[in-house]
C-alpha positions, 0 to 999 in steps of 0.5 A: 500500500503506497501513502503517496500523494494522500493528505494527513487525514488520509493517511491517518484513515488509511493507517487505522485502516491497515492496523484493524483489517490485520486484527492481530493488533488491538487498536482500542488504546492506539493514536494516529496523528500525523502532521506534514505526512509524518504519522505519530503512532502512540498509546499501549499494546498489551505485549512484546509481540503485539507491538512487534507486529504493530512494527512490521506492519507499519514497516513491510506492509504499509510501507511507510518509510517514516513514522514516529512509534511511541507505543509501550507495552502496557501489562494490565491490558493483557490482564484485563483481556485476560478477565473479559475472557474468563468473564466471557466463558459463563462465570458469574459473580453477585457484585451485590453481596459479599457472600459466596453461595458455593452449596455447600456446608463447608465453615457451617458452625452447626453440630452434626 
């Protein structure tokens, strides 16, 4: 893909683009900016790999000869997609009581 002849919006739109359609990056924490066709790519990616790959593409695919990275590594991303998954697989917590009904007598003070 060639930016060539394409305004700062353009590219802005065709880099945000490039990132979603490859969907091995998250971009929900990522900010394009560009000024004088010079784009600024910040915020956080939850990993070593992920922001690898965020490279390469900027580097192979979209081949972009110049851009400014200023994307880090944030950890507790991967920890909170990490929940959302686990939220995702059917795991229910009642967020309205401090009580776990787990069924059964374990710590039951009766006498049997």
């Amino acid at each position: 893909m060639s930016l060539k002849g394409l305004s700062d919006e353009e590219i802005i739109e065709s880099l945000y683009e490039s990132l979603e359609d490859d969907s091995r990056v998250t971009t929900d924490y990522i900010k394009i900016e560009c000024s004088d066709r010079l784009p600024t790519i910040s915020g956080r990616i939850k990993s070593d790999e992920e922001l690898q790959i965020l490279e390469d593409i900027l580097n192979d695919l979209i081949d972009l000869p110049e851009f400014e990275n200023n994307v880090w590594v944030d950890d507790t991303l991967a920890f909170a997609d990490h929940q959302e998954q686990e939220d995702d697989d059917g795991v229910e917590f009642d967020k309205n009581t401090d009580e776990m009904d787990s069924g059964d007598d374990f710590g039951n003070d009766e006498e049997v």
